[in-house]
N, CA, C and O atoms as a GROMACS GRO file, in nm:
protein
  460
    1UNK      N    1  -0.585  -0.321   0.588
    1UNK     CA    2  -0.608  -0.274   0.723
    1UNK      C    3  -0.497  -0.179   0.758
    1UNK      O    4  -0.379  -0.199   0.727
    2UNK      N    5  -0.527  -0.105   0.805
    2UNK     CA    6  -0.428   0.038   0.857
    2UNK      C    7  -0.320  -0.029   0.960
    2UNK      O    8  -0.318  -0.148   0.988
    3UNK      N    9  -0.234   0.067   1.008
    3UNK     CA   10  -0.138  -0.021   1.031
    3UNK      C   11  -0.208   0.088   1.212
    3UNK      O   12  -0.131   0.068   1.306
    4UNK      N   13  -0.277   0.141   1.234
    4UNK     CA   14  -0.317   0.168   1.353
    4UNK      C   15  -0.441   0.123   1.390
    4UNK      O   16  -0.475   0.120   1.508
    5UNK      N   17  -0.532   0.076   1.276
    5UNK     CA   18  -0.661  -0.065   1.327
    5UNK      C   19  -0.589  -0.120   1.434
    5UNK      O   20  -0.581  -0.106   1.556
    6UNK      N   21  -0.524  -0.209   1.316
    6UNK     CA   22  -0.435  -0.339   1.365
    6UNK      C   23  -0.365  -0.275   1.527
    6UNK      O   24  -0.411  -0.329   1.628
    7UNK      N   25  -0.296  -0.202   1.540
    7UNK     CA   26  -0.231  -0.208   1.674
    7UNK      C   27  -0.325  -0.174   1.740
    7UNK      O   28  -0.330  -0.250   1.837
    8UNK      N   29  -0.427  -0.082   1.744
    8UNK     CA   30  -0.513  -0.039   1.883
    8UNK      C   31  -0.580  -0.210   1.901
    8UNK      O   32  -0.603  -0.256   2.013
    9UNK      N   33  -0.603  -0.282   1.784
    9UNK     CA   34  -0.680  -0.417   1.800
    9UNK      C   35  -0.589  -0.520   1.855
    9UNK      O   36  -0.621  -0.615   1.927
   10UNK      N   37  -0.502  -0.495   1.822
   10UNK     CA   38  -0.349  -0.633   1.936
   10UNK      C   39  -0.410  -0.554   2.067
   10UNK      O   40  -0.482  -0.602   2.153
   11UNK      N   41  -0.355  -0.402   2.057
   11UNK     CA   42  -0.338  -0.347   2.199
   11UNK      C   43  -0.495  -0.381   2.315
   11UNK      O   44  -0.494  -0.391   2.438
   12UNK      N   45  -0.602  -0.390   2.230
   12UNK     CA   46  -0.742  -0.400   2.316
   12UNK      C   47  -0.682  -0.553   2.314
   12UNK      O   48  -0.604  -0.567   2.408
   13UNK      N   49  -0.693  -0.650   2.251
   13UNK     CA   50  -0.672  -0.768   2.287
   13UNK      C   51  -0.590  -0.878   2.350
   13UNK      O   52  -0.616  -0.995   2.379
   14UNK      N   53  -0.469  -0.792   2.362
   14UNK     CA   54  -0.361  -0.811   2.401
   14UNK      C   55  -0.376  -0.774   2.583
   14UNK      O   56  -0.334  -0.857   2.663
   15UNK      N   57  -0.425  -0.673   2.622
   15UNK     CA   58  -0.465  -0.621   2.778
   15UNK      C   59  -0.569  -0.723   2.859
   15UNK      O   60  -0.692  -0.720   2.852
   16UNK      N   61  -0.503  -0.797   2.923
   16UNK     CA   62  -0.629  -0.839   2.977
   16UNK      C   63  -0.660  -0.767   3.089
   16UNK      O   64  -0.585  -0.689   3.147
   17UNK      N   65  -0.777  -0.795   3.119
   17UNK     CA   66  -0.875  -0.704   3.200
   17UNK      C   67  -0.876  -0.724   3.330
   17UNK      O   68  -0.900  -0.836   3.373
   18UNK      N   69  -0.847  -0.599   3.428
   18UNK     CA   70  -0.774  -0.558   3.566
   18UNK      C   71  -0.906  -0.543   3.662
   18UNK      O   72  -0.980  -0.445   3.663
   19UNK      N   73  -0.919  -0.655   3.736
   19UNK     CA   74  -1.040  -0.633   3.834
   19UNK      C   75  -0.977  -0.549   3.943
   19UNK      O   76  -0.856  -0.536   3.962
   20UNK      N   77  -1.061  -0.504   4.001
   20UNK     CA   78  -1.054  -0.455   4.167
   20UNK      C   79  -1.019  -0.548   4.224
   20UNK      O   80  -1.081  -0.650   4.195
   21UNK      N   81  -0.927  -0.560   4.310
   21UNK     CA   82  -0.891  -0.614   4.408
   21UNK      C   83  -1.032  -0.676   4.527
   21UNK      O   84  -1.034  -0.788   4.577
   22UNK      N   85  -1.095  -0.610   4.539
   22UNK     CA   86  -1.232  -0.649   4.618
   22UNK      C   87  -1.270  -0.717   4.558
   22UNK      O   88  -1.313  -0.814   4.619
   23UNK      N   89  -1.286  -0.724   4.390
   23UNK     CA   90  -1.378  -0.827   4.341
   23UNK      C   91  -1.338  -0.924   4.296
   23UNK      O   92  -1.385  -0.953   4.186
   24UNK      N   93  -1.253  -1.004   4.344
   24UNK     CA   94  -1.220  -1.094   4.310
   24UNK      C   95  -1.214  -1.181   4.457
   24UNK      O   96  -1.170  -1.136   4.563
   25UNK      N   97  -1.275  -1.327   4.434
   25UNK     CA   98  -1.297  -1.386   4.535
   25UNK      C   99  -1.145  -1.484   4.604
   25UNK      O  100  -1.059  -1.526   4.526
   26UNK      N  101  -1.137  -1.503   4.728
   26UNK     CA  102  -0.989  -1.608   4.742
   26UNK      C  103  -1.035  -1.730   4.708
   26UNK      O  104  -1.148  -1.778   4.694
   27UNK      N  105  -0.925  -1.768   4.698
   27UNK     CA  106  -0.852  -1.890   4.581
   27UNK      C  107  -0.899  -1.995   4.657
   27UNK      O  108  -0.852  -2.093   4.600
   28UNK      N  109  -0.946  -2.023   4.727
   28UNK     CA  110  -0.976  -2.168   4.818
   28UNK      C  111  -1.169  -2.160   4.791
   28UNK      O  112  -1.253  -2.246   4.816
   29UNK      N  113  -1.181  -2.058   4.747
   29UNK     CA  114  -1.340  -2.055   4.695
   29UNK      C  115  -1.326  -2.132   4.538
   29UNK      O  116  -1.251  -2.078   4.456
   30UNK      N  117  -1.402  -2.258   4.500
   30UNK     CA  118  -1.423  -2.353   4.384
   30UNK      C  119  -1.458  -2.209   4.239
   30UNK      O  120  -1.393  -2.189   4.136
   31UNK      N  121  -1.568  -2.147   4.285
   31UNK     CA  122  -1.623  -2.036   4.225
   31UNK      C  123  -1.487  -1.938   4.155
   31UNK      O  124  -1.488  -1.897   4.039
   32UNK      N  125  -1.403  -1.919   4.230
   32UNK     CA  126  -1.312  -1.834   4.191
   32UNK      C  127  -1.184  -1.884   4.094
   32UNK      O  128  -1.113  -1.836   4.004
   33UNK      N  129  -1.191  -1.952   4.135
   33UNK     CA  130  -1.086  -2.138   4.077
   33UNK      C  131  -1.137  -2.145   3.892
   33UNK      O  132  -1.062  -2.177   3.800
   34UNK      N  133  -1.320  -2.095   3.878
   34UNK     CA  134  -1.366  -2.141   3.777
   34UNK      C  135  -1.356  -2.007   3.684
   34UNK      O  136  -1.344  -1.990   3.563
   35UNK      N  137  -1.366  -1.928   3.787
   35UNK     CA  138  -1.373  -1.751   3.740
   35UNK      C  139  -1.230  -1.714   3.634
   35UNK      O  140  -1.219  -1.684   3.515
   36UNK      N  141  -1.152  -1.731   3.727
   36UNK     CA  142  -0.952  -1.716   3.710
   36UNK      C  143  -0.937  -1.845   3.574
   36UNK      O  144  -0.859  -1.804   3.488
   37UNK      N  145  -0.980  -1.947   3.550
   37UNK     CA  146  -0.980  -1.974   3.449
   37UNK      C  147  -1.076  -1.939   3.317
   37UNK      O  148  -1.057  -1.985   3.204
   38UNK      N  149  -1.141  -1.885   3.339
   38UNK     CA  150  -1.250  -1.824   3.215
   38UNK      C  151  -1.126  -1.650   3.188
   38UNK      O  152  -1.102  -1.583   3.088
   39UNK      N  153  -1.099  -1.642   3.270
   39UNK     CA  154  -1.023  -1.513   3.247
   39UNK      C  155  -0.877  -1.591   3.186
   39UNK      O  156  -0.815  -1.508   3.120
   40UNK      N  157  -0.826  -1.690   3.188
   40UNK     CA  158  -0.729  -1.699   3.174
   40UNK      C  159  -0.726  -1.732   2.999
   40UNK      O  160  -0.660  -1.682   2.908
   41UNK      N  161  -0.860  -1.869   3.004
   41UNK     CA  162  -0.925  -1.876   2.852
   41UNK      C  163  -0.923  -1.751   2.759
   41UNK      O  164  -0.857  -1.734   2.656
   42UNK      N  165  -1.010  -1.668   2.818
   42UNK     CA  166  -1.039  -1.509   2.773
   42UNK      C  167  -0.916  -1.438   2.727
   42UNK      O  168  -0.913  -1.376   2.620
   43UNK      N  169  -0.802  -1.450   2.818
   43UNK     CA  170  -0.658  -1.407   2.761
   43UNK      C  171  -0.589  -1.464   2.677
   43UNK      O  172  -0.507  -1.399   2.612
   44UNK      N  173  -0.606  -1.589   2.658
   44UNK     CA  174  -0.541  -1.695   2.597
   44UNK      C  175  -0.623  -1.686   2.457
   44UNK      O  176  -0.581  -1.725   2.349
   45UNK      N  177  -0.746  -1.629   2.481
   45UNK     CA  178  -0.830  -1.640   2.298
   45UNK      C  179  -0.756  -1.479   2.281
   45UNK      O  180  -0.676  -1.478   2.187
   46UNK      N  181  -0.763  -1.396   2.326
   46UNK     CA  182  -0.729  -1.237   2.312
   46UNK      C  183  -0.548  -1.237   2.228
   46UNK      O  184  -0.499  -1.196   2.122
   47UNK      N  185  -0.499  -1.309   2.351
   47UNK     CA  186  -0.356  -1.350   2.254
   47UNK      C  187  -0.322  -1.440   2.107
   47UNK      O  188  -0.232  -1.414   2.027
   48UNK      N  189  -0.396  -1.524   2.100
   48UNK     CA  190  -0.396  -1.598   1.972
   48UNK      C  191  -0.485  -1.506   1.886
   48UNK      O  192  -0.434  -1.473   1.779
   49UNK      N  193  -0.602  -1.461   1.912
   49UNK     CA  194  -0.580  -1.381   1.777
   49UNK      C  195  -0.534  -1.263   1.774
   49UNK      O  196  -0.608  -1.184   1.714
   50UNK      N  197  -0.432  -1.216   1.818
   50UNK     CA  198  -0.375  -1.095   1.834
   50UNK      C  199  -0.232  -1.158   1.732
   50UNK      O  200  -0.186  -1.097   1.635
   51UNK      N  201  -0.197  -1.250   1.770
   51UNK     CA  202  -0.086  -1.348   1.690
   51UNK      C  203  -0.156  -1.386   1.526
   51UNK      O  204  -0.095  -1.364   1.421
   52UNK      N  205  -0.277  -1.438   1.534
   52UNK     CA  206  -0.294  -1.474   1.412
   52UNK      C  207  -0.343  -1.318   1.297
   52UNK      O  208  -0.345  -1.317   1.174
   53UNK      N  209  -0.375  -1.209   1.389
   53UNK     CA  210  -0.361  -1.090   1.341
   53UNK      C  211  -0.203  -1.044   1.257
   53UNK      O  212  -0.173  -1.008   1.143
   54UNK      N  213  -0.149  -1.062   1.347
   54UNK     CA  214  -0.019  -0.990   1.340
   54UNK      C  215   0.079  -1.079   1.246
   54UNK      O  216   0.185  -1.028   1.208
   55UNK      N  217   0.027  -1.281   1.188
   55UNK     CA  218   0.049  -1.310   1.089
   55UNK      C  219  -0.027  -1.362   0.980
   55UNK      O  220  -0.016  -1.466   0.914
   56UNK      N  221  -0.117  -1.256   0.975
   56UNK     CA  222  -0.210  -1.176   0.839
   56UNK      C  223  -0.125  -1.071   0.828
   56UNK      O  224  -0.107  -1.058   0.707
   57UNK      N  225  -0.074  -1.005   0.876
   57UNK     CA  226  -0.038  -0.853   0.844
   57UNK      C  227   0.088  -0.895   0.810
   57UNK      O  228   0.137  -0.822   0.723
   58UNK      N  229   0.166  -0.992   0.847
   58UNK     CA  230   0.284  -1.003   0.791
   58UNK      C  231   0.285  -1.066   0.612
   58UNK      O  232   0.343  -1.020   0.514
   59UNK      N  233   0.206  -1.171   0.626
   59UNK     CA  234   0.158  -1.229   0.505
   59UNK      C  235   0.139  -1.106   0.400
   59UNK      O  236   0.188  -1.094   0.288
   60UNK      N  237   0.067  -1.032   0.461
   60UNK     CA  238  -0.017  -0.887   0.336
   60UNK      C  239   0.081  -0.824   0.330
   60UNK      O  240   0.069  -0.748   0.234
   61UNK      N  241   0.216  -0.803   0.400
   61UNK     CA  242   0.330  -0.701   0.396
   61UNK      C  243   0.442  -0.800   0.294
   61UNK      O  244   0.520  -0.759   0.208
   62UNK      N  245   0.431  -0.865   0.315
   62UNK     CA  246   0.537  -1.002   0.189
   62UNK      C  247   0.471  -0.971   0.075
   62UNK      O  248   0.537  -0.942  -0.025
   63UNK      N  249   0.378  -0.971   0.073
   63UNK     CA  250   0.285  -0.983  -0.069
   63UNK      C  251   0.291  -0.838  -0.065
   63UNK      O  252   0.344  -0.840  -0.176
   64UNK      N  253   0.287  -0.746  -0.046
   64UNK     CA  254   0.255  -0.581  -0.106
   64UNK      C  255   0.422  -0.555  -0.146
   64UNK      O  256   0.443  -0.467  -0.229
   65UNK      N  257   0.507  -0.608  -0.104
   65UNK     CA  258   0.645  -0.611  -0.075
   65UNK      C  259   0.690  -0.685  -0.238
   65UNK      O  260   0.771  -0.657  -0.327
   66UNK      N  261   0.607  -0.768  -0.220
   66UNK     CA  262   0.650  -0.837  -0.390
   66UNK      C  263   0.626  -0.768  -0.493
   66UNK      O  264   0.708  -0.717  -0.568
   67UNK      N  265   0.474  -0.766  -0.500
   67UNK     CA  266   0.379  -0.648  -0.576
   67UNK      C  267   0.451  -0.551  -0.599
   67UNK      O  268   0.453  -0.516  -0.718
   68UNK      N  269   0.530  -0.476  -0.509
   68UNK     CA  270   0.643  -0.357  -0.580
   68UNK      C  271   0.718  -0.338  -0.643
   68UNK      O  272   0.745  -0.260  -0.733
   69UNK      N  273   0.807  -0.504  -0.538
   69UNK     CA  274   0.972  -0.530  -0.632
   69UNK      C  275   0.892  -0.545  -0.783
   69UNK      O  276   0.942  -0.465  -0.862
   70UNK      N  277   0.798  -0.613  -0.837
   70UNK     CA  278   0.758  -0.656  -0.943
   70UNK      C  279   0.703  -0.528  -1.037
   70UNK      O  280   0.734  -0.528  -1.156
   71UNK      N  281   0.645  -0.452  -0.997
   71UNK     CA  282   0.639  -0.272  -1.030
   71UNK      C  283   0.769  -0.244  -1.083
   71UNK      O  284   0.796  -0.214  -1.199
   72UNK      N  285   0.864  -0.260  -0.966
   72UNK     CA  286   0.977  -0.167  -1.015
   72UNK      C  287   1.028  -0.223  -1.127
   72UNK      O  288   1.054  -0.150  -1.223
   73UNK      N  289   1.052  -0.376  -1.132
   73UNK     CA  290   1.127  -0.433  -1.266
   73UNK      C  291   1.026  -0.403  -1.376
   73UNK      O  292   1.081  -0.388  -1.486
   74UNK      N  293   0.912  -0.392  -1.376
   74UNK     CA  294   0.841  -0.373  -1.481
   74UNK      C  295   0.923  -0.208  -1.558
   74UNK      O  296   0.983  -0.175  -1.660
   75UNK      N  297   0.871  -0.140  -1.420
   75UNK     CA  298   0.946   0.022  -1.460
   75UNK      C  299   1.067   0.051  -1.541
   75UNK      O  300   1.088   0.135  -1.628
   76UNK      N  301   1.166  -0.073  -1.470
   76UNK     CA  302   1.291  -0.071  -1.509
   76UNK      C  303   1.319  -0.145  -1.658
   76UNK      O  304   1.430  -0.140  -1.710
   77UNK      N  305   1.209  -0.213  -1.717
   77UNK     CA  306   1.265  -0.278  -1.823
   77UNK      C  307   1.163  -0.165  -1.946
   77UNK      O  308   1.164  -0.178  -2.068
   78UNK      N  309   1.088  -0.067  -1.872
   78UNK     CA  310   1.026   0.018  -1.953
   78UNK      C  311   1.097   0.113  -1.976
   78UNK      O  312   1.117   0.142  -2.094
   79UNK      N  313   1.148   0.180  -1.889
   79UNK     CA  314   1.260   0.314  -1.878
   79UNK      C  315   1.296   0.306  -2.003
   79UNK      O  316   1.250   0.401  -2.068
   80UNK      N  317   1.368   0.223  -2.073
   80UNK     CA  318   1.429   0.266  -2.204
   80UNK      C  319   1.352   0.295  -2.300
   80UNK      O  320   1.369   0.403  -2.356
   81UNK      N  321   1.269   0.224  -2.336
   81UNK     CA  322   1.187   0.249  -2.440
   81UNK      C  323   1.089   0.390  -2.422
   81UNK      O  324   1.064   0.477  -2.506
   82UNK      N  325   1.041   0.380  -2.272
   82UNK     CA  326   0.976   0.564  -2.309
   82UNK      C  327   1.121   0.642  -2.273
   82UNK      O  328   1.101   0.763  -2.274
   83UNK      N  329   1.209   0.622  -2.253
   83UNK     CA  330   1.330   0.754  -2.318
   83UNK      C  331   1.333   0.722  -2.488
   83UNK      O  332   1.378   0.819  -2.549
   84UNK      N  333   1.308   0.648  -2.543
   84UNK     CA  334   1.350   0.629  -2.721
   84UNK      C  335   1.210   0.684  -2.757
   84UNK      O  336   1.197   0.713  -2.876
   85UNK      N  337   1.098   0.705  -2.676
   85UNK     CA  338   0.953   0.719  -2.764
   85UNK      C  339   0.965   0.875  -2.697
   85UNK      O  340   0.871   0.949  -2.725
   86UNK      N  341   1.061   0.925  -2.622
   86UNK     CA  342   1.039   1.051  -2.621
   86UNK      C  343   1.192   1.153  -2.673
   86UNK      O  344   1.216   1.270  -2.643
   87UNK      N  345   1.243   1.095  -2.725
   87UNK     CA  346   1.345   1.129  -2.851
   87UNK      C  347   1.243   1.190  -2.937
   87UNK      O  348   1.212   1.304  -2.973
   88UNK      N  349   1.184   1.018  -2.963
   88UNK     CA  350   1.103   1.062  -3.100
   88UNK      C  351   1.032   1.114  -3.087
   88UNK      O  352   1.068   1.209  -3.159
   89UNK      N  353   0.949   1.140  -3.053
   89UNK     CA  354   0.850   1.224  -2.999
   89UNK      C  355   0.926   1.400  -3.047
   89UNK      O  356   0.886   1.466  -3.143
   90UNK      N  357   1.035   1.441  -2.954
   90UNK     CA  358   1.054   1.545  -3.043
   90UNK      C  359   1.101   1.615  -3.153
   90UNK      O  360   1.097   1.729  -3.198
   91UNK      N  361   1.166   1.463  -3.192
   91UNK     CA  362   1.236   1.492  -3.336
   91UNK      C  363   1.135   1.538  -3.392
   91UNK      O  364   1.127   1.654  -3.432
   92UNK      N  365   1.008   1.419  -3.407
   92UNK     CA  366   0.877   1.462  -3.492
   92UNK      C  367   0.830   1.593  -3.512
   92UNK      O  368   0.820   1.645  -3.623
   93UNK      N  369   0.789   1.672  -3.353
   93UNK     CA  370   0.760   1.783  -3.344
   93UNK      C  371   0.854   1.874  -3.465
   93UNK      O  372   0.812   1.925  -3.569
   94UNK      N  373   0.992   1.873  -3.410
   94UNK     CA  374   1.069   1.912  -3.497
   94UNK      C  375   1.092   1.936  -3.635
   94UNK      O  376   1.136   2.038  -3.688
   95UNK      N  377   1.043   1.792  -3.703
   95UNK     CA  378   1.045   1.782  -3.839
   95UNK      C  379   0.863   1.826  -3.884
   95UNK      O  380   0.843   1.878  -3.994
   96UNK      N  381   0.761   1.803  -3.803
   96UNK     CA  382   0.632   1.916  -3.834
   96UNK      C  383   0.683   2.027  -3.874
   96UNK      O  384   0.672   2.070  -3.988
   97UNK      N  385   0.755   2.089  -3.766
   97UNK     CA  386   0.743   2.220  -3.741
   97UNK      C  387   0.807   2.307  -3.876
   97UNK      O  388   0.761   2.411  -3.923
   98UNK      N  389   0.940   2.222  -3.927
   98UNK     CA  390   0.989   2.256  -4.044
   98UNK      C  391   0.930   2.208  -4.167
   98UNK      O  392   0.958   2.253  -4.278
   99UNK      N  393   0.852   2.121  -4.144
   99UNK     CA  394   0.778   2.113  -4.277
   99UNK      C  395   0.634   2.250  -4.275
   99UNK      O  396   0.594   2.316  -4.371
  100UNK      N  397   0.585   2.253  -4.128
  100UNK     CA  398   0.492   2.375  -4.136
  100UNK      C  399   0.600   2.543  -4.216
  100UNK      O  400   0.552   2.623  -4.296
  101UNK      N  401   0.691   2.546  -4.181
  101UNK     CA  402   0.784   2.662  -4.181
  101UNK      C  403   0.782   2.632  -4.349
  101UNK      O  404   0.696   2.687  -4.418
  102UNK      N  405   0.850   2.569  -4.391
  102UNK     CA  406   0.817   2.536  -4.554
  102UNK      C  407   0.685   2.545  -4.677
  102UNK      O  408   0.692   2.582  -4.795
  103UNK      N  409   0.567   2.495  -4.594
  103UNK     CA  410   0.430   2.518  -4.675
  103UNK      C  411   0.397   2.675  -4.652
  103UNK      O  412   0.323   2.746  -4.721
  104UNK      N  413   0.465   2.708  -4.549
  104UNK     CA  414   0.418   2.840  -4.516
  104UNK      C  415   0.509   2.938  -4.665
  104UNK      O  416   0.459   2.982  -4.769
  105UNK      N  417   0.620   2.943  -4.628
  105UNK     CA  418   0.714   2.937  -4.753
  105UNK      C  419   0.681   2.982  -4.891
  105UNK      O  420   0.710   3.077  -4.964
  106UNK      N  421   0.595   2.853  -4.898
  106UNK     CA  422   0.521   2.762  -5.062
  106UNK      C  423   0.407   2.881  -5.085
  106UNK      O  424   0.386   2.943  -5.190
  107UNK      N  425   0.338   2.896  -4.952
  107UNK     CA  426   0.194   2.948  -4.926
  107UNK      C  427   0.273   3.122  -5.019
  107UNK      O  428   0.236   3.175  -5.124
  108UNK      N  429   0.376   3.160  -4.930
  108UNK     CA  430   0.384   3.307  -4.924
  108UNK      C  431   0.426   3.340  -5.073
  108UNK      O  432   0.405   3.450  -5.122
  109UNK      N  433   0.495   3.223  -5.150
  109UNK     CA  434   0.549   3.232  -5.299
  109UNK      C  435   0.437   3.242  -5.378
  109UNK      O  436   0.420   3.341  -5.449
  110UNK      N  437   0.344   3.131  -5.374
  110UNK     CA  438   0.168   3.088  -5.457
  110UNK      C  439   0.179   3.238  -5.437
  110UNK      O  440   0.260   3.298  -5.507
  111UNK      N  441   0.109   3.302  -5.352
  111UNK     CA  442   0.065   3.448  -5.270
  111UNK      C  443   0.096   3.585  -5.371
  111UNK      O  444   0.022   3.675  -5.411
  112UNK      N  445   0.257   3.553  -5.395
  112UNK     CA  446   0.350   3.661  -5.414
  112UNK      C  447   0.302   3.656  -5.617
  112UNK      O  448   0.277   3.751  -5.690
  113UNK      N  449   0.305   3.496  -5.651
  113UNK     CA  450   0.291   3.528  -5.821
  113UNK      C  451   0.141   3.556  -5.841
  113UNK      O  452   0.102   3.581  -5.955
  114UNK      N  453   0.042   3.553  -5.724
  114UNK     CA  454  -0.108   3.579  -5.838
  114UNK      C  455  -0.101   3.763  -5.798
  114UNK      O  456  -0.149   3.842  -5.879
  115UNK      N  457  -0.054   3.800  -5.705
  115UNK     CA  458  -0.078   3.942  -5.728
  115UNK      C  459  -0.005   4.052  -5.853
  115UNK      O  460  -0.037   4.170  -5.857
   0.00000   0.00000   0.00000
């Protein structure tokens, strides 16, 4: 999950919701008593999973966090060996190249006694 899902989704859930002043009934009305707690429920579910959001995302950030350190030591116990496989690597080239320089050599001598 993106790390701006996640906040616009705390941020919508996290806001609870701003009546008009007109519409909301006084507090000595039973009706309103029942209202102000369904809103309060409503905030109270909006905040817990805004919390149990935010430890998923911590959980997935420990774990992607490991997943790396564990990358890097891999990297780090490889480093040497592809620096030794790319030594060799051009010695080889190297020693082709002088053995090509040599048949060529061989080639131009064969060449030189049939004429």
């Amino acid at each position: 999950m993106s790390q701006f899902s996640w906040e616009s989704e705390v941020l919508e859930q996290a806001q609870p919701e701003v009546r008009p002043e007109h519409t909301q009934e006084p507090l000595s009305d039973p009706g309103a008593l029942a209202l102000s707690v369904d809103d309060f429920s409503a905030l109270e579910d909006r905040v817990l999973r805004a919390v149990n959001l935010v430890k998923r995302e911590r959980v997935a950030r420990a774990e992607a966090e490991e997943r790396a350190a564990q990358a890097e030591a891999r990297l780090a116990e490889q480093s040497p060996q592809v620096d030794r496989l790319q030594i060799e690597l051009t010695t080889l080239h190297t020693e082709r190249e002088h053995v090509r320089q040599r048949v060529e050599r061989l080639l131009a001598q064969l060449d030189a006694l049939e004429i």
